[in-house]
C-alpha positions in Angstrom: 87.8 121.0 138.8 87.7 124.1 135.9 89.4 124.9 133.4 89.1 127.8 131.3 86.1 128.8 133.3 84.2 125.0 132.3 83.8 122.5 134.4 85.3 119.1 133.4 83.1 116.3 133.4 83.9 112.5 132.9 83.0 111.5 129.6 80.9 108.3 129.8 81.5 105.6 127.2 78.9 105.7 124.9 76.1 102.4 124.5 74.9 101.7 121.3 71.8 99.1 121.7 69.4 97.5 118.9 65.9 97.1 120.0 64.3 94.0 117.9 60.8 95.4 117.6 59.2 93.2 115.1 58.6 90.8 116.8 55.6 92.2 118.9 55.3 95.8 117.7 53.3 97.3 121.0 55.8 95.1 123.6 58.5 96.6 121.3 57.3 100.0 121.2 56.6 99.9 125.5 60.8 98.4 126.1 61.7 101.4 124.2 59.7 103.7 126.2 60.9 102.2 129.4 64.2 102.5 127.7 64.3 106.1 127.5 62.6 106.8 130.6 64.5 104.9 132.7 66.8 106.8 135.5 70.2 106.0 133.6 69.5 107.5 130.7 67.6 110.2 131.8 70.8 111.2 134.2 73.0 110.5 131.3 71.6 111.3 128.0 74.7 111.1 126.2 75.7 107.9 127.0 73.0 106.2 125.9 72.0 105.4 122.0 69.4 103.5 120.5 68.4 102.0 117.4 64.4 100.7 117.2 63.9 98.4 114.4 60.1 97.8 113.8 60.1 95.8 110.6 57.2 93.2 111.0 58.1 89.7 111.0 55.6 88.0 108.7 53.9 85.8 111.0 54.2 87.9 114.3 50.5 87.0 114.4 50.6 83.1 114.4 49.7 81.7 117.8 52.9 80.4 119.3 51.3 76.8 120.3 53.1 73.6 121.3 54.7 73.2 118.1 55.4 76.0 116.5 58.6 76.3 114.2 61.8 78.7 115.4 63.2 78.4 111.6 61.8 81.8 110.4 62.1 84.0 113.4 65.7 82.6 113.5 66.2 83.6 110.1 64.4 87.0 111.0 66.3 87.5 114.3 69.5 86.8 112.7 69.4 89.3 109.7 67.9 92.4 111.8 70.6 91.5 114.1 73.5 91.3 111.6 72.0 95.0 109.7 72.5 95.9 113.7 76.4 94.6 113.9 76.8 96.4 110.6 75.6 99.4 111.9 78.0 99.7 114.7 76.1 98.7 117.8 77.6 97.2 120.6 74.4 95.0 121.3 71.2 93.8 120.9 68.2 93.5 123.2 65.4 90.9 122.0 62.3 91.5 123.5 60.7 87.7 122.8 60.4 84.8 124.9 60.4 83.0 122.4 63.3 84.2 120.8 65.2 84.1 124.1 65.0 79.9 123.6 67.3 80.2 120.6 69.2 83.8 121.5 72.7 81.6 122.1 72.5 80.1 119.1 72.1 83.5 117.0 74.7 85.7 119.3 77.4 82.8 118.6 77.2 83.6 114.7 77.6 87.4 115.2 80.3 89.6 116.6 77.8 91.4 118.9 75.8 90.7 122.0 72.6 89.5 122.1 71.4 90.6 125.8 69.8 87.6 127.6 66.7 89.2 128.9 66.2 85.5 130.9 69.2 86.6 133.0 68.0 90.1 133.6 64.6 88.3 134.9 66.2 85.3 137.0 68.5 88.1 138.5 65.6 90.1 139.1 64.0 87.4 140.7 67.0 85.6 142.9 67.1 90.0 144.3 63.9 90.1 145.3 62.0 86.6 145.9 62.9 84.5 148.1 64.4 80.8 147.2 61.6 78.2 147.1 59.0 80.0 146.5 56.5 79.3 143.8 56.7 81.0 140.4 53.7 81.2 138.9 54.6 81.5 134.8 52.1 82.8 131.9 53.6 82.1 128.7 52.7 80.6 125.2 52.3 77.8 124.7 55.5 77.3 123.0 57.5 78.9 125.7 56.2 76.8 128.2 56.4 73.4 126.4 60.4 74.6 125.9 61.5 74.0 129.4 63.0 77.7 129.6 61.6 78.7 132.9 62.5 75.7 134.2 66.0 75.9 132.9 66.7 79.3 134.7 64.3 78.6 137.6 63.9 75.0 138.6 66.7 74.3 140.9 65.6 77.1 143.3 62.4 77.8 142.5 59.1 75.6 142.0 57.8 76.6 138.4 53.7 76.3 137.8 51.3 77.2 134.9 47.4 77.9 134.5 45.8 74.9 133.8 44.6 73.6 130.5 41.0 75.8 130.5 43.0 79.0 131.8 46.0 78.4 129.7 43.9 78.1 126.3 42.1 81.2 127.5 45.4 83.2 127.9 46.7 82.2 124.5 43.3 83.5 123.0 43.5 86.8 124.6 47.1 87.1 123.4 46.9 85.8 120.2 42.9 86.0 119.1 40.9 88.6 117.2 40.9 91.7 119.1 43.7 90.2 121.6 46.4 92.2 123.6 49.0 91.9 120.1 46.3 94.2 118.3 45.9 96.5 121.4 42.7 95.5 123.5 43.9 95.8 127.1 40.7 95.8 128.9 37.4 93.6 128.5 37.7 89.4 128.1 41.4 89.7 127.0 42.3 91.5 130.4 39.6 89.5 132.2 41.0 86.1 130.8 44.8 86.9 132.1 43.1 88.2 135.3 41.9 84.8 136.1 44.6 83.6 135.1 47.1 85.0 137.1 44.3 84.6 140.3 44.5 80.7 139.8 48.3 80.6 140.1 47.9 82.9 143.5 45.4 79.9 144.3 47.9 77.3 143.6 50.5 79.0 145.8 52.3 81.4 142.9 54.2 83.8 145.2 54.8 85.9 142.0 53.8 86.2 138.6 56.1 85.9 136.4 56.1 86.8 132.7 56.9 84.4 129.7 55.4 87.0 127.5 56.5 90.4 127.0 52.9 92.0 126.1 52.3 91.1 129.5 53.8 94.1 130.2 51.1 96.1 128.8 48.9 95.3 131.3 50.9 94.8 134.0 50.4 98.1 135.8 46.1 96.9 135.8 47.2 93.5 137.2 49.1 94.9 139.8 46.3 97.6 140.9 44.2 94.6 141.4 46.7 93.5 144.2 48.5 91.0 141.6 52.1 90.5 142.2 53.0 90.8 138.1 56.9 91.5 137.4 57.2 94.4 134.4 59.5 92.4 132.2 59.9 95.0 130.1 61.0 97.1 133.2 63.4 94.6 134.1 64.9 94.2 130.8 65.4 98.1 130.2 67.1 98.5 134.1 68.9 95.3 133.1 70.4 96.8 129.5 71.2 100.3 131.0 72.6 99.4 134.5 73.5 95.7 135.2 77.4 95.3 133.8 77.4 93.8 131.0 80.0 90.7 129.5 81.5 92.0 126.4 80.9 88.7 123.9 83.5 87.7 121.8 82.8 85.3 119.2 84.6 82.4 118.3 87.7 82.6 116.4 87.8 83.2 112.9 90.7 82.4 110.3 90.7 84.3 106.8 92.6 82.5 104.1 94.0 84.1 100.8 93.3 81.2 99.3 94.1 80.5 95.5 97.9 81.1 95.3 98.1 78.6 94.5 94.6 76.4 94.7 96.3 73.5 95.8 99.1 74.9 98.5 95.4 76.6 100.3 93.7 73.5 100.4 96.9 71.7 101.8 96.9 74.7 104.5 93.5 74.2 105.2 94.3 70.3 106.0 96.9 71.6 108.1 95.0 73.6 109.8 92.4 70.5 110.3 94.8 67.8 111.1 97.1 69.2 113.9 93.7 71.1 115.5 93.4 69.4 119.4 89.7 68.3 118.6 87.6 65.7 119.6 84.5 66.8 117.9 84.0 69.0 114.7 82.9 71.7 117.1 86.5 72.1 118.8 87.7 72.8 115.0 88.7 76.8 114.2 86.2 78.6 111.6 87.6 79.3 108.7 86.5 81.8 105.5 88.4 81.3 102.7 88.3 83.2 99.4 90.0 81.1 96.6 90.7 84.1 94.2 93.3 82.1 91.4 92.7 85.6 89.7 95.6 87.2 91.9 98.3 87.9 89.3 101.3 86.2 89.4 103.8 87.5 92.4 106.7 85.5 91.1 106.0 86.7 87.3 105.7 90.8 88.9 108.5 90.8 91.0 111.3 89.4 88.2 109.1 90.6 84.8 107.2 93.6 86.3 104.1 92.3 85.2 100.6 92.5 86.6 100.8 94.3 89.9 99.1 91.5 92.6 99.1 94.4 95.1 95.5 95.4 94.8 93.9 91.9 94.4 95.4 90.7 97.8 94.6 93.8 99.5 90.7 93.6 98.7 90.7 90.1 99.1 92.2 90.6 102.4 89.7 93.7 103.0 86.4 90.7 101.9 88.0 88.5 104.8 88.3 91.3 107.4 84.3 92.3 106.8 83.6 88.5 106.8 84.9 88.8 110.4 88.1 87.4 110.3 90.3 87.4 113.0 93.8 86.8 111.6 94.4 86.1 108.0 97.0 83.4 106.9 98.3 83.8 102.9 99.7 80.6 102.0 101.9 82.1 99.9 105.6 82.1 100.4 106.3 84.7 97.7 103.1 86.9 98.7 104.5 87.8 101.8 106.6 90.3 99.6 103.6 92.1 99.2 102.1 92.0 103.1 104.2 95.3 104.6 102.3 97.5 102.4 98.7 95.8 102.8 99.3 95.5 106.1 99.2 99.0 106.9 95.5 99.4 105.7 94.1 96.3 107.4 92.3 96.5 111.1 93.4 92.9 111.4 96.4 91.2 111.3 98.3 89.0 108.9 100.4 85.9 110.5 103.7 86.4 108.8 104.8 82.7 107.3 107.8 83.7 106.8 108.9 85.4 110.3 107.4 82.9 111.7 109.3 79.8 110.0 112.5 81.7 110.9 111.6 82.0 114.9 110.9 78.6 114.7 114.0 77.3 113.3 115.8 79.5 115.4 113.8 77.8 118.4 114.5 74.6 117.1 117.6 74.5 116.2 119.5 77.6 117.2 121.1 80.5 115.4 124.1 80.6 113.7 122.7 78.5 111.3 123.1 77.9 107.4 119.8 77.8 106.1 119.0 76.6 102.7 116.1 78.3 101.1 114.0 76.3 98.0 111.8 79.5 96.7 110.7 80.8 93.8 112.9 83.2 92.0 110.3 85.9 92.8 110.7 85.4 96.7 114.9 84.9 96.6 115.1 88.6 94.0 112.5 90.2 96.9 114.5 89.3 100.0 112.3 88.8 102.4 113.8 85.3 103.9 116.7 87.4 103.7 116.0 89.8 105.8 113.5 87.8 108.2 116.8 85.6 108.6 119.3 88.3 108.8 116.8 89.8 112.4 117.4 85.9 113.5 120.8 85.4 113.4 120.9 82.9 110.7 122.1 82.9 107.4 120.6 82.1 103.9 121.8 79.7 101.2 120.3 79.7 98.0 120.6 77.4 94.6 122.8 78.3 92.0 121.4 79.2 88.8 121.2 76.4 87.0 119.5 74.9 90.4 117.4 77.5 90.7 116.1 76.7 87.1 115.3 73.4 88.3 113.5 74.7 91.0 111.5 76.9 88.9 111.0 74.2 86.5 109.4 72.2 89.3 106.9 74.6 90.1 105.9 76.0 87.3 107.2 73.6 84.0 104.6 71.4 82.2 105.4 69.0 84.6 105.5 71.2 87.8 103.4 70.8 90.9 101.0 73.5 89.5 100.4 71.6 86.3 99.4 69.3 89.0 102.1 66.9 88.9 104.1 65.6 92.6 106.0 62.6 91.6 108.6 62.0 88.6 110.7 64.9 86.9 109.6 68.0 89.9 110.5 65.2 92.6 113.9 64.5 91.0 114.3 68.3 90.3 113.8 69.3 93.9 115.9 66.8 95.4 118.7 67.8 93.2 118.3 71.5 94.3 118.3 70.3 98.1 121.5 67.7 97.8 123.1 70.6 95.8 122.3 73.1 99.2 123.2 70.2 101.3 126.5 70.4 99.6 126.8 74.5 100.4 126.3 73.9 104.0 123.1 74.1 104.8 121.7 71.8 107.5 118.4 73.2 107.8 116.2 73.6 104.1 113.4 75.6 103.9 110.6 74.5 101.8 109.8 78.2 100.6 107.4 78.0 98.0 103.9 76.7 99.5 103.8 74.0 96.4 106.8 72.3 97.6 105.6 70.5 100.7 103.2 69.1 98.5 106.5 67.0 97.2 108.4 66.9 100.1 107.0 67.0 103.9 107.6 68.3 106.9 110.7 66.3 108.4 113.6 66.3 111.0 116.1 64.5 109.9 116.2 63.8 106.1 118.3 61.4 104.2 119.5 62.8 100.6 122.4 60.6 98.9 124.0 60.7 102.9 123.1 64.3 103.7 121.0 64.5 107.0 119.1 67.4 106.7 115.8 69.4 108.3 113.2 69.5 106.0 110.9 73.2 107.4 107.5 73.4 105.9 106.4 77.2 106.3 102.5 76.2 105.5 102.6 74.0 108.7 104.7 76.3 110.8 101.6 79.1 109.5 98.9 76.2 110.3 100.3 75.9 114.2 100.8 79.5 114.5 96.9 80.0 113.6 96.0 77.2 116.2 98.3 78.9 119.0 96.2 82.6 118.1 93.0 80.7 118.3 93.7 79.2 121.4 94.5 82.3 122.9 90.9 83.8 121.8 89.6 80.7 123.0 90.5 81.7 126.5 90.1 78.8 129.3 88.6 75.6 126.7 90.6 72.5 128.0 90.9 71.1 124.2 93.5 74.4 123.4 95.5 73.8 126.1 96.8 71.2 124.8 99.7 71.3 122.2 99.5 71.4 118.9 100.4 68.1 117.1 101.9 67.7 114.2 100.1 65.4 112.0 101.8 62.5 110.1 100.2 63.5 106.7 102.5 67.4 107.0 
């Protein structure tokens, strides 16, 4: 097909991938080569983008015996990995055996993939030998002590090792003064692998596999001496640029506005806790939370035009989306005034309380309602409960003014809920407010003010002086909202499919 005298061509989708280099410099520096040599990229230069990072880790020359501790290559792993995510790569590959033991564990805290270079070499493997016969392994000593071989391999395949004399051997050539890490691949360091890899054949090794990626250096000697040695390396490059690979998506995280007020977020927060299907803390939802009290006033801007909150809930908002937030909940009734123009500049979205306690009456007890609202004054002048009803079908009753001074009162006099205060003169206040909406109409009362439910909870049917009424608590309506969205990211766990409850404490 031409146009305009050019031919068209599909555009392929272009593959950013991190090469972890410090780990084992020359190893590092051969996957790259065999990286950019290899027949996809070469037939599709375009496509194909990488990023080499060769800072040394500071004991890449420690022996990796029996024992040795993961804690600083984690640490190590992690943070060249994260400068990777930050860099907009779509994934990682980590040329370390090593490495590959804890590779689960670092990919689950990042928002990229980590490529498992023990699944390109068991599919390699499952291709191209056949099942039950004998892998012979060289690997550290660490690596082999890990059970990793025998993890991917030992249901099909019998896994064996040099023994004792050849093993220690190995781990001097690899690891010792003028070993195959500082770039002597011939002599006693070749000769010591050599043997090696002739006493597995002995023992029955159909194939010699790698647990160590500088094996790879050599490999091409080993196999001229009739050795069947698999080119990790090789297989990890043919692996990153052909094999299809899962796109990872990381757990579920919730962003919370938090500090507006202190106490309404933590009560979210428990919320979010307490009606979370879990039987183990690992079934709870991540959370990142910024507890920024700083935010102006919303109710004090919207009826006295003072301090703008605007800009202190968008950046707060903007620190929750880099912290890799998926959603972000503001449990703040009269912040949501604010949300349609942050909204706009966000690459994530924020759960609406507010349309979301509206759909839920609406669900629960039909339109055509009279719904009494118990805001601040800020959230009544702005309209939004208004006009969230108004879409539903339902309509809004609101305090007169002398009750809607008592309402303020509550929340913000000396003896108000954000003094601190839940019992006594705010209790009475509220309850006057809610009899006095009662007596207007309403059957349903929204507890609009994210304070509130910290006086009065979540309930069905409430009793005021005779007046059965529905007591709606937006902040647990926002809590089981953020459950449902993580369940959906979630995907197939069995503890999300199960519904929501709604705790006793609400």
């Amino acid at each position: 097909m031409k146009a305009k005298g050019k031919s068209i061509r599909n555009v392929s989708v272009v593959r950013k991938l991190g090469i972890v280099g410090g780990l084992g410099s020359l190893a590092g520096g051969d996957l790259f080569y065999k990286l950019v040599k290899s027949r996809a990229v070469i037939e599709d230069q375009g496509r194909y983008h990488f990023l080499f990072e060769q800072h040394p880790f500071k004991d890449v020359l420690l022996p990796l015996d029996a024992g040795a501790s993961m804690t600083s290559r984690k640490f190590y792993v992690f943070q060249v990995c994260k400068a990777f995510e930050a860099s907009g790569l779509d994934a990682v590959m980590l040329p370390c055996f090593a490495s590959q033991t804890f590779r689960a564990e670092v990919e689950a805290e990042l928002g990229i993939a980590v490529l498992d270079m023990m699944a390109a070499l068991s599919g390699h493997v499952r291709r191209s030998v056949p099942v039950g016969a004998t892998l012979g392994v060289i690997a550290s000593d660490f690596v082999r002590h890990s059970g990793l071989f025998e993890e991917h391999f030992g249901k099909d395949y019998p896994v064996i090792y040099p023994d004792v004399e050849a093993q220690s051997k190995v781990m001097e050539a690899m690891y010792g003064l003028d070993g195959i890490k500082d770039g002597h691949f011939d002599g006693a360091p070749f000769e010591a692998v050599h043997q090696a890899c002739l006493s597995l054949r002995a023992q029955g090794a159909t194939v010699i596999v790698p647990g160590m990626t500088e094996l790879s250096l050599i490999c091409g000697p080993l196999q001229d001496q009739r050795l069947n040695v698999l080119d990790i390396n090789q297989i990890y490059a043919d692996f990153a640029t052909t094999d299809p690979q899962p796109h990872h998506r990381p757990a579920f995280k919730l962003g919370i506005v938090g500090g507006v007020g202190p106490a309404a977020t933590v009560d979210f927060m428990a919320k979010v806790v307490a009606n979370t299907p879990a039987d183990k803390d690992q079934d709870h939802i991540k959370l990142v939370v910024e507890q920024n009290p700083q935010i102006p006033d919303r109710t004090a801007n919207l009826l006295h035009n003072e301090a703008d909150p605007t800009m202190a809930l968008y950046a707060t908002c903007k620190r929750l989306e880099s912290a890799g937030a998926d959603a972000i909940a503001i449990p703040c009734n009269t912040a949501h005034a604010f949300v349609e123009r942050i909204q706009a500049h966000l690459t994530v979205p924020i759960v609406n309380m507010l349309t979301e306690t509206v759909e839920w009456i609406v669900n629960a007890y039909g339109s055509g309602k009279a719904v009494g609202l118990l805001a601040t004054s800020g959230t009544l002048q702005s309209q939004v409960y208004h006009q969230a009803a108004s879409r539903a079908g339902l309509e809004i009753v609101t305090p007169g003014v002398d009750y809607q001074a008592m309402v303020m009162d509550a929340i913000y006099g000396p003896r108000g809920i954000k003094a601190g205060f839940t019992e006594g003169l705010c209790r009475e206040q509220l309850l006057l407010a809610a009899e006095h909406l009662c007596e207007l109409g309403a059957q349903v009362l929204i507890l609009g003010c994210t304070e509130l439910p910290l006086v009065l909870r979540h309930c069905e049917a409430f009793d005021i002086n005779g007046h059965q009424v529905a007591l709606v608590d937006p902040t647990l309506i926002l809590a089981r909202k953020c459950i449902a969205l993580a369940g959906q990211v979630e995907g197939s766990s069995t503890q999300w499919n199960r519904a929501p409850r709604i705790s006793q404490r609400s």
